[in-house]
C-alpha positions as CSV (number, residue, x, y, z in Angstrom):
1,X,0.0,0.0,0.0
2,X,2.7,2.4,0.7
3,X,4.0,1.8,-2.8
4,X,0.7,2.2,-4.5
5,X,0.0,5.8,-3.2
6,X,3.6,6.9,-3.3
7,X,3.5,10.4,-5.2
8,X,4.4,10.8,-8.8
9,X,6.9,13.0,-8.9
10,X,5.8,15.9,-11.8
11,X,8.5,18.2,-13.5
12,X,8.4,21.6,-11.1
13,X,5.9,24.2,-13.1
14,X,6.1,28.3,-12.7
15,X,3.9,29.2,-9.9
16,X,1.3,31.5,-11.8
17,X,-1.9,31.2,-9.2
18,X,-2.9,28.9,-6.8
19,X,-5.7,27.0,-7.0
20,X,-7.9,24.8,-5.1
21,X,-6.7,21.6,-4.6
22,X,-8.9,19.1,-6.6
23,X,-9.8,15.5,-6.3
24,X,-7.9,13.2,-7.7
25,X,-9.1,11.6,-11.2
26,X,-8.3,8.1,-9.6
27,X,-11.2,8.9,-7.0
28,X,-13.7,10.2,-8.9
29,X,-12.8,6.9,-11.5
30,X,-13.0,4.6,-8.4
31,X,-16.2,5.7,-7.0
32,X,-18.0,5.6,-10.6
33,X,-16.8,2.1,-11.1
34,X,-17.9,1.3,-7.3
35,X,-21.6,2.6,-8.4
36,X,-21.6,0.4,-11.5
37,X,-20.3,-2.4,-9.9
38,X,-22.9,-2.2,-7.2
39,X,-25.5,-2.0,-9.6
40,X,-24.3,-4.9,-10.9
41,X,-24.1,-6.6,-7.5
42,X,-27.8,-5.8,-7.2
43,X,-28.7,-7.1,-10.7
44,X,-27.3,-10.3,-9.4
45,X,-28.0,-10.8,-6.2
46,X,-30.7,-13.1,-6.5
47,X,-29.3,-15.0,-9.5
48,X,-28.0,-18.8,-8.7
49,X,-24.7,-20.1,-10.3
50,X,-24.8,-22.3,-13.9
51,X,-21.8,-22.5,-14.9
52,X,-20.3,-26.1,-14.5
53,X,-16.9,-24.7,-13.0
54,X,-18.7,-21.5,-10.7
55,X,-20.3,-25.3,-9.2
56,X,-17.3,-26.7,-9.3
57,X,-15.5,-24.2,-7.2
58,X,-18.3,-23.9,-5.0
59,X,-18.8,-28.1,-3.9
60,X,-14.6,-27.6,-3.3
61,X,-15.5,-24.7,-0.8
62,X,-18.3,-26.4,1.0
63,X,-16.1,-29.6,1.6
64,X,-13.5,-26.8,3.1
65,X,-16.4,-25.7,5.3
66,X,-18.0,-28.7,6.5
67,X,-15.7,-31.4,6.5
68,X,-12.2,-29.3,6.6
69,X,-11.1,-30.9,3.8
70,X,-10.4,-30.8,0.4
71,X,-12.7,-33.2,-1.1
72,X,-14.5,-34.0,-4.2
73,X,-18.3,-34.5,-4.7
74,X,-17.8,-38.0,-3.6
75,X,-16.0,-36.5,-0.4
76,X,-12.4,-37.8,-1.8
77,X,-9.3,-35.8,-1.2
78,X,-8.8,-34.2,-4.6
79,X,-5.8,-32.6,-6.6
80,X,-8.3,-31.6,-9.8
81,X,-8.4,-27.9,-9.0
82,X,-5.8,-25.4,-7.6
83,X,-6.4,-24.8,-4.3
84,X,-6.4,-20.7,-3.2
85,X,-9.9,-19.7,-4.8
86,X,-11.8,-22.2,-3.4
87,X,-10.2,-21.6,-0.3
88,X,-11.6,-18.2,-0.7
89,X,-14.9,-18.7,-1.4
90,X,-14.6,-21.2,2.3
91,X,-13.4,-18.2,4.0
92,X,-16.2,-16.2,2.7
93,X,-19.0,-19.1,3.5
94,X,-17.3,-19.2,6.8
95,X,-17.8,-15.5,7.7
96,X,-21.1,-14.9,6.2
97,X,-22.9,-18.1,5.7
98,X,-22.6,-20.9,3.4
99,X,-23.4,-20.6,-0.5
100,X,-23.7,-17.2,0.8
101,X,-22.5,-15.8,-3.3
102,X,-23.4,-12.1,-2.8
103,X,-20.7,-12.0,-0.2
104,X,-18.5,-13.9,-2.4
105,X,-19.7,-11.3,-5.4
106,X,-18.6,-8.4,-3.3
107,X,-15.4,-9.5,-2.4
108,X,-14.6,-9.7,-6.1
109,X,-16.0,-6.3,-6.8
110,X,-13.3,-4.4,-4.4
111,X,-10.6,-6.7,-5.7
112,X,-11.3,-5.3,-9.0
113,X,-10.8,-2.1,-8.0
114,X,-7.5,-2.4,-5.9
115,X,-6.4,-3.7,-9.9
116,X,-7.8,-0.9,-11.0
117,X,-5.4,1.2,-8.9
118,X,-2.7,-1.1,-9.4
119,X,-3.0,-0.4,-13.2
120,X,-3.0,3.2,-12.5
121,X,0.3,2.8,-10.9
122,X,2.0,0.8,-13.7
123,X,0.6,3.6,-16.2
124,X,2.4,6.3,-14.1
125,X,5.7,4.6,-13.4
126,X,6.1,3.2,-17.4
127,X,4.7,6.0,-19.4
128,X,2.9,8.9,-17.3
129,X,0.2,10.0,-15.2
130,X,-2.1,10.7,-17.8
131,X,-1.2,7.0,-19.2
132,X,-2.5,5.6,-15.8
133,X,-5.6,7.4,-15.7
134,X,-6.6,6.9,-18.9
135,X,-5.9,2.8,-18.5
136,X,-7.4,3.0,-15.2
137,X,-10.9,4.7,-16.4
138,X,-10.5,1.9,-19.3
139,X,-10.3,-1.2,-16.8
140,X,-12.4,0.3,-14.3
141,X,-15.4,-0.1,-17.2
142,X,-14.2,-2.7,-19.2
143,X,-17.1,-4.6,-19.7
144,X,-15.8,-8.0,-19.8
145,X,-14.4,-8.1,-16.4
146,X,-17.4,-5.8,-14.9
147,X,-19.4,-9.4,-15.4
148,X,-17.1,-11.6,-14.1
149,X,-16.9,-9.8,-11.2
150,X,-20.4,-11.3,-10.6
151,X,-19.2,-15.2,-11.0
152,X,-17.6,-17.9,-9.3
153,X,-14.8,-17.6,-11.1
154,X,-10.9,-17.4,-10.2
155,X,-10.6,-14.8,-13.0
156,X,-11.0,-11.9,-10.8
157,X,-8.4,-13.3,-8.1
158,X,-5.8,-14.8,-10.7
159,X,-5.7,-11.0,-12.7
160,X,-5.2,-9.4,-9.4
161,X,-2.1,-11.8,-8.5
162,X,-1.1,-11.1,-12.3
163,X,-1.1,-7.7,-12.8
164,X,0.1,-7.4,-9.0
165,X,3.6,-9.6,-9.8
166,X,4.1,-7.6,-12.8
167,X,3.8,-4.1,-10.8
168,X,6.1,-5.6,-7.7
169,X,8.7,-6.6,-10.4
170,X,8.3,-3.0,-12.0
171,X,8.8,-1.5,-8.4
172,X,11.9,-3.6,-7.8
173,X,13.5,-2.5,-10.5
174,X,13.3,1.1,-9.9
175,X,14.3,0.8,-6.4
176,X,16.7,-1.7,-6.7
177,X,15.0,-3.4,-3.6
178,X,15.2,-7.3,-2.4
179,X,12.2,-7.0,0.1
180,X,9.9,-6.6,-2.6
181,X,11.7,-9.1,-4.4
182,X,10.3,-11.4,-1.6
183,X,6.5,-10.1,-2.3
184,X,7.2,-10.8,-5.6
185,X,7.5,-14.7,-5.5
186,X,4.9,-14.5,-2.8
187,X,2.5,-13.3,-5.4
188,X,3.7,-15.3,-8.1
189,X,3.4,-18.2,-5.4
190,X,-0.4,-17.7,-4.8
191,X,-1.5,-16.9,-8.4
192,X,0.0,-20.4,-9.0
193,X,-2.1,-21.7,-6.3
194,X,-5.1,-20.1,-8.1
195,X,-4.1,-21.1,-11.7
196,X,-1.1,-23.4,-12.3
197,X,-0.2,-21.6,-15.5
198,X,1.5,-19.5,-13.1
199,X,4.2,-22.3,-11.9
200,X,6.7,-22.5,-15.3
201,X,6.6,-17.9,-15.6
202,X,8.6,-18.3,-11.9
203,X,11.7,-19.5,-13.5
204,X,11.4,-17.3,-16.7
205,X,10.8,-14.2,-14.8
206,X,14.0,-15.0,-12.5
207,X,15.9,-15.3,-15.8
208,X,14.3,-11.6,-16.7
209,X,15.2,-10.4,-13.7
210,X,18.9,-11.9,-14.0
211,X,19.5,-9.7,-17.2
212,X,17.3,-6.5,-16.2
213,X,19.0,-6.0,-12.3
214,X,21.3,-3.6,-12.3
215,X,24.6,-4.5,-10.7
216,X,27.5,-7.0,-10.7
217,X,26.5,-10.6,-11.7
218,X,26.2,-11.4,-7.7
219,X,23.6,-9.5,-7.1
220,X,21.8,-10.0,-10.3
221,X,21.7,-13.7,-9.2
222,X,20.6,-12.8,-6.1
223,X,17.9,-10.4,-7.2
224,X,16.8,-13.6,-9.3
225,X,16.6,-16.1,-6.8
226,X,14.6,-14.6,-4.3
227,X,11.4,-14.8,-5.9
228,X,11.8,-18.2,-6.9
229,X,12.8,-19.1,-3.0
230,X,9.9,-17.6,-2.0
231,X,7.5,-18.9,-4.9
232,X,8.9,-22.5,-3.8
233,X,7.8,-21.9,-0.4
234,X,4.8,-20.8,-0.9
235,X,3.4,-23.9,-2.6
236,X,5.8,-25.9,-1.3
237,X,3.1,-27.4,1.7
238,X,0.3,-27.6,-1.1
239,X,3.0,-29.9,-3.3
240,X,3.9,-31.7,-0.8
241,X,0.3,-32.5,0.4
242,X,-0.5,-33.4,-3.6
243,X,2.5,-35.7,-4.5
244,X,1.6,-37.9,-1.0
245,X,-1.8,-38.1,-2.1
246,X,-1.0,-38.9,-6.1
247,X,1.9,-41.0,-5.3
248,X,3.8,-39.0,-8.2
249,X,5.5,-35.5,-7.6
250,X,2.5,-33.3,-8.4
251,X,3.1,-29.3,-7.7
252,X,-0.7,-27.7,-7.7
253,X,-3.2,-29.4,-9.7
254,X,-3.3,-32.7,-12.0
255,X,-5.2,-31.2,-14.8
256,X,-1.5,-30.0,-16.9
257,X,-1.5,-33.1,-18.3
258,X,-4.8,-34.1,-19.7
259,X,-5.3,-30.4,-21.2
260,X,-2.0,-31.1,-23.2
261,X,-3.3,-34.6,-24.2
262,X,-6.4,-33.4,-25.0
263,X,-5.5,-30.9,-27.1
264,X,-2.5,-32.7,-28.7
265,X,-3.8,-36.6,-29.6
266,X,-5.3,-38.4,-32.2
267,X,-8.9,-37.2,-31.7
268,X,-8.4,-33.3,-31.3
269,X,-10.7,-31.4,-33.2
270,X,-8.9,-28.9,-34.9
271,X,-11.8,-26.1,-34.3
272,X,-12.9,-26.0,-30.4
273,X,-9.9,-27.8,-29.5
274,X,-10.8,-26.3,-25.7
275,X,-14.3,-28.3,-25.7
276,X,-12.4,-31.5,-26.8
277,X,-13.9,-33.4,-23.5
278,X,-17.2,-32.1,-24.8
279,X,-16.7,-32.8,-27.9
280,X,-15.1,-36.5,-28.2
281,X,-16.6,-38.8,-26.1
282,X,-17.0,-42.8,-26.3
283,X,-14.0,-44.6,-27.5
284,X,-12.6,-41.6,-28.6
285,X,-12.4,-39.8,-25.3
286,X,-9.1,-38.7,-24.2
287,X,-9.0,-41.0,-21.1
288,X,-10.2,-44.3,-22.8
289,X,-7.5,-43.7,-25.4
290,X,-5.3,-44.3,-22.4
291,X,-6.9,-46.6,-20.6
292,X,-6.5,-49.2,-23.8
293,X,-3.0,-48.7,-24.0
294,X,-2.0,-48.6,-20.4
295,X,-2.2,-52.0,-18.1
296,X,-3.8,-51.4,-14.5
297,X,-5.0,-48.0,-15.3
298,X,-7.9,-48.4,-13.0
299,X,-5.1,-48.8,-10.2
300,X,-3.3,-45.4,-10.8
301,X,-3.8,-42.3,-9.2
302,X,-5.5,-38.9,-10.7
303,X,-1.6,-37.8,-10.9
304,X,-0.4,-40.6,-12.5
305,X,-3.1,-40.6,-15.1
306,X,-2.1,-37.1,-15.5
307,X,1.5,-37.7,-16.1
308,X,0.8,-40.7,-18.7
309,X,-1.5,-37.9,-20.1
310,X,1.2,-35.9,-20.7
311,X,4.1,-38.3,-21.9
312,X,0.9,-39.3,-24.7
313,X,0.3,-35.7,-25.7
314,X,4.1,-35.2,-26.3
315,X,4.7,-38.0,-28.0
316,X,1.8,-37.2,-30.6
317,X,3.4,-33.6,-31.3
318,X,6.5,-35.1,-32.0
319,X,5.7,-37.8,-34.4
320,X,3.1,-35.0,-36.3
321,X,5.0,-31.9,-36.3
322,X,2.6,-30.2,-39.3
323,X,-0.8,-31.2,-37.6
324,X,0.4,-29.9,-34.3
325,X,1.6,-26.7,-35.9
326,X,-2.4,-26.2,-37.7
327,X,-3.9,-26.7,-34.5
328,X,-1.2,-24.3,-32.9
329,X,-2.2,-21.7,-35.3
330,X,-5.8,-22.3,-34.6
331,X,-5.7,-22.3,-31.0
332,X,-3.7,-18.8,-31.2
333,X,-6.4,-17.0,-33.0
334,X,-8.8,-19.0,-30.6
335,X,-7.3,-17.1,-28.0
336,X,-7.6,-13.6,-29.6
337,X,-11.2,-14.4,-30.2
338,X,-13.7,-12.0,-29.5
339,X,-15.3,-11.9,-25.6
340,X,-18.1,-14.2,-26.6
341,X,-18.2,-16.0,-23.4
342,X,-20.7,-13.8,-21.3
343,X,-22.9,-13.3,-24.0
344,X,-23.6,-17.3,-24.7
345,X,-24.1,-17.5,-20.8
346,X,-26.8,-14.4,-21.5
347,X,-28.3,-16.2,-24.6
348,X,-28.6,-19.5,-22.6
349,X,-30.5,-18.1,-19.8
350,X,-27.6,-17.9,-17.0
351,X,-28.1,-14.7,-15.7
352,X,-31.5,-13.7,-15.8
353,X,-34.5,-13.4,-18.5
354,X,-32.6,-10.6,-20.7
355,X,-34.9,-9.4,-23.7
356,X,-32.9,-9.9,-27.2
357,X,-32.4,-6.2,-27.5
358,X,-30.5,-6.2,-24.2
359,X,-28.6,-9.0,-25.1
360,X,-27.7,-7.4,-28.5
361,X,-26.2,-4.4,-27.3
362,X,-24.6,-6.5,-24.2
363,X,-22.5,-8.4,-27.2
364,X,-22.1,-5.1,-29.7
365,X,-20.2,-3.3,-25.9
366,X,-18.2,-6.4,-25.3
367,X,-17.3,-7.0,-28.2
368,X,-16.8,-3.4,-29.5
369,X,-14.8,-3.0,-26.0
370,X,-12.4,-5.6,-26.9
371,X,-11.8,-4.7,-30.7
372,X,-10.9,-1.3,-29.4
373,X,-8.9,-2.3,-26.6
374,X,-6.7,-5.0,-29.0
375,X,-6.5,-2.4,-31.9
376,X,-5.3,0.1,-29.6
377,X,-2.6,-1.5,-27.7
378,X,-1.4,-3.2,-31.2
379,X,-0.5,0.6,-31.9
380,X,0.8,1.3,-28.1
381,X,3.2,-2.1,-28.6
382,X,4.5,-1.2,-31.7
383,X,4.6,2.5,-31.7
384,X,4.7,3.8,-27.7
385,X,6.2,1.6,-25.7
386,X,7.0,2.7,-22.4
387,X,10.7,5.0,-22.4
388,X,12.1,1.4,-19.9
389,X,12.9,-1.2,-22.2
390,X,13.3,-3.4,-19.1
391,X,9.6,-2.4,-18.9
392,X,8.2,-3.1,-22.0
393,X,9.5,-6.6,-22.3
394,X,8.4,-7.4,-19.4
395,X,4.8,-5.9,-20.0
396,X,5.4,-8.5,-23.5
397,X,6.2,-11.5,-21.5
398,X,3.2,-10.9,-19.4
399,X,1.5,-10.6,-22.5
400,X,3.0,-13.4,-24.8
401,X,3.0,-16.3,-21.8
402,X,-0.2,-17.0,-21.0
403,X,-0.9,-16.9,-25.1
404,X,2.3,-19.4,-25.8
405,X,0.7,-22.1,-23.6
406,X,-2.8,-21.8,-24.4
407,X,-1.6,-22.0,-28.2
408,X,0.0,-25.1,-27.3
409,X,-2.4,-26.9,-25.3
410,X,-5.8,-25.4,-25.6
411,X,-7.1,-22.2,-26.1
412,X,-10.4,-19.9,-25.2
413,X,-11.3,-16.4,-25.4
414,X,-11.7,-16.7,-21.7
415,X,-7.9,-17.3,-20.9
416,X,-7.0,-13.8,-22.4
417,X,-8.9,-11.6,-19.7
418,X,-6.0,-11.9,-16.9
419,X,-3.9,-10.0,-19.7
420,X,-6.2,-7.7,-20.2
421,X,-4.8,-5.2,-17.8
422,X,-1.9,-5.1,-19.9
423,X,-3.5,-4.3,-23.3
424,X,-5.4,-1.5,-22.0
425,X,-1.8,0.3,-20.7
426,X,-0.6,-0.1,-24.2
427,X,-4.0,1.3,-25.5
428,X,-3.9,3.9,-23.9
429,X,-0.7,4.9,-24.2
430,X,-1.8,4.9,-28.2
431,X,-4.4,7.0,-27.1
432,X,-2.7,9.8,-25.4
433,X,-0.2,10.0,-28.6
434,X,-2.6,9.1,-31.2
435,X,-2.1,12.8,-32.8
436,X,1.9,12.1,-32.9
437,X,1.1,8.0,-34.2
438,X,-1.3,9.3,-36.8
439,X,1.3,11.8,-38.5
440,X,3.2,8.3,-38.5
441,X,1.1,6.6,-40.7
442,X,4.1,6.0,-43.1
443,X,6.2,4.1,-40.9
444,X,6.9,0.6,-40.7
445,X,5.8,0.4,-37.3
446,X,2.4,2.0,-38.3
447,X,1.9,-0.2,-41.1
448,X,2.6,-3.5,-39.0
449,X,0.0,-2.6,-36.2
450,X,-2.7,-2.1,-39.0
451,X,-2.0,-5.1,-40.7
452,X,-2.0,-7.0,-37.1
453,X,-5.5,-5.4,-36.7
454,X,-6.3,-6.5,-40.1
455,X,-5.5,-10.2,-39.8
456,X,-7.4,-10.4,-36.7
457,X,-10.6,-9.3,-38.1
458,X,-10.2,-11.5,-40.7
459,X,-9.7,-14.2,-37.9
460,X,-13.1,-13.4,-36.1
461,X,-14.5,-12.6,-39.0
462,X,-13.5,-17.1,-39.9
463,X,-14.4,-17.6,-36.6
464,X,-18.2,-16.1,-36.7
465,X,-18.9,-17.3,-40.8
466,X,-16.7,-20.3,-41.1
467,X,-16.8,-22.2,-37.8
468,X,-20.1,-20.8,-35.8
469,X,-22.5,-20.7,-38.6
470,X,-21.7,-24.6,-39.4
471,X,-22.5,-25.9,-35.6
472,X,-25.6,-23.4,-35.8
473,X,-26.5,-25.7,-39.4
474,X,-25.6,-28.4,-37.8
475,X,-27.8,-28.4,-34.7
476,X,-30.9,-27.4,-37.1
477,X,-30.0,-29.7,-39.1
């Protein structure tokens, strides 16, 4: 906290008049979001959960709660799903009731907003003050995340652990300190324990932080090891609790494996490659593929089903190097695709009886929001990156992780909103020099941003004609 409202120094201006002192933009940006987002809140309140994972996460926390364990629908220990939101949503039940998921809704809604202010910061310490407002006012009304601050999901948690490592690294580097070095892995640490995606960035962002620390190589190696200390011990109890259970070494969760075989093996449709266990069932399905070539599969553990998972998925890239590279290419677009996922919740009834017209200009904001978002920070990447080189490459690792993996294994538009933070600081960086980038037009870096924009219309645009329209003819057919 005492980083966050540490000043921003300003460049000393002539003293012409003085003036009242005013409210800060940030305020008057938090408390408009905190009107929407309670307006929201109240929308919802009454609303149950639908979504198969909101139900998911909500069984874990009621095992938490009444049997102080962490337990399945069957009441079995479980290593299926990362641990920390759940454990949340227990603390919450525990406090004010259980399945109580207006508390839970809440909670979310002031997390939001401490990213909000987070975001702020990064704009100011990369770029400028008017950078940080301007992303701040963009996240605080993104419309994306203003619904999922109303679900059982760990999207709202994981994006604040996200964007909260990437400031903490930012803020070590300018200070040059090792005690928030230490609150660095601790935050790496937990968003691992709310998404496991998180577990292979620790060791890439010690090697960024062994090349962007100042200093002799000693302290470089130093300033690179903490975090990763830290991160290791703050999932170390969790991993230990998970390999004794699995009888394998199993770090957070046992789903790594069968995402990578499901989207890598001999049955993965090459559109929707993130529905695959929807999609392929019978003797197709991913797990009675393995089951037929593995003696005593009943016998193993959930972990060691996940790591024969794994050795199955690898072993299929690697003898089909041009298939996997198709579905790569597909599954990268996949994850640029358009913020459809609210909408088909609104269309199938999840959150209330919306009228049509409602729901139409729910998906024209959402998507409209995203297109300018994207478009935008194409332009801020390529043509006003922050001044801190150190800083811009780490803002693109942040950026280009999350989409490597997912391209990889499997990917959804939903996996691109913890990066969304990120996008909106290049976008409005764009913004605030869109006057100077448009007298640009003529440069290369100009010209690559609009063709970057172009390819990915032409992506949805596949998306919606090529691949929507034939389930739609398909089902009425």
């Amino acid at each position: 906290m005492a980083l966050l409202t540490e000043p921003i120094i300003e460049q000393p201006q002539p003293e012409t008049r003085r003036h009242p002192q005013r409210v800060h933009p940030l305020v008057w940006i938090l408390l408009a979001g905190l009107l929407v987002r309670l307006a929201l809140w109240f929308y919802w309140a009454g609303l149950p959960i639908r979504i198969a994972d909101e139900q998911s996460y909500d069984q874990l926390a009621r095992g938490l709660v009444e049997h102080s364990k962490y337990v399945d629908e069957h009441g079995q220990p479980t290593s299926l799903r990362p641990p920390l939101y759940p454990g949340m949503l227990a603390v919450t039940y525990s406090l004010c009731g259980i399945e109580n998921y207006r508390a839970v809704r809440m909670a979310q809604l002031l997390l939001s907003l401490a990213t909000v202010v987070i975001v702020y910061r990064l704009g100011c310490i990369a770029w400028s003050e008017g950078v940080g407002v301007l992303a701040a006012a963009a996240l605080c009304f993104y419309p994306s995340l203003l619904g999922y601050n109303n679900l059982l999901l760990s999207e709202v948690l994981f994006t604040f652990f996200v964007v909260g490592s990437v400031w903490l690294t930012i803020e070590s580097l300018q200070r040059q300190s090792l005690i928030v070095l230490a609150a660095i892995g601790l935050a790496i640490g937990l968003g691992a324990l709310t998404r496991s995606i998180l577990c292979p960035f620790a060791p890439l962002l010690s090697l960024y932080l062994l090349a962007a620390w100042k200093g002799p190589w000693p302290k470089r190696a130093i300033a690179a090891s903490i975090p990763l200390l830290v991160f290791a011990f703050a999932i170390a109890p969790w991993a230990i609790r998970n390999s004794q259970l699995q009888k394998t070494f199993t770090l957070v969760d046992v789903m790594g494996g069968r995402n990578a075989m499901m989207g890598n093996y001999e049955f993965t449709p090459l559109e929707c490659s993130w529905a695959t266990i929807d999609l392929v069932q019978g003797e197709h399905a991913w797990h009675r593929v393995l089951a037929r070539e593995t003696p005593g599969y009943r016998q193993l553990t959930q972990g060691q089903i996940d790591k024969l998972a794994m050795k199955h998925g690898l072993h299929f890239v690697v003898r089909n190097p041009l298939l996997t590279m198709e579905r790569d290419l597909v599954r990268f677009f996949n994850f640029w695709q358009l913020e459809r996922t609210l909408i088909a919740g609104a269309v199938a009834g999840f959150f209330g009886d919306l009228p049509k017209a409602a729901i139409v200009a729910a998906a024209l904001i959402i998507c409209g929001s995203y297109a300018a978002a994207v478009f935008l920070g194409l332009f801020g990447v390529l043509m006003s990156p922050p001044a801190d080189r150190r800083i811009h490459w780490l803002l693109l690792l942040s950026i280009a992780f999350p989409c490597l993996i997912h391209s990889l294994i499997f990917a959804h538009s939903r996996y691109h909103i913890p990066i969304i933070p990120f996008i909106v600081l290049y976008a409005a960086a764009a913004l605030s020099q869109w006057p100077w980038i448009w007298q640009q037009r003529g440069k290369i870096g100009f010209r690559m941003a609009a063709i970057a924009c172009l390819v990915l219309v032409v992506a949805w645009a596949r998306e919606l004609i090529f691949v929507d329209l034939a389930k739609a003819s398909q089902i009425v057919g």
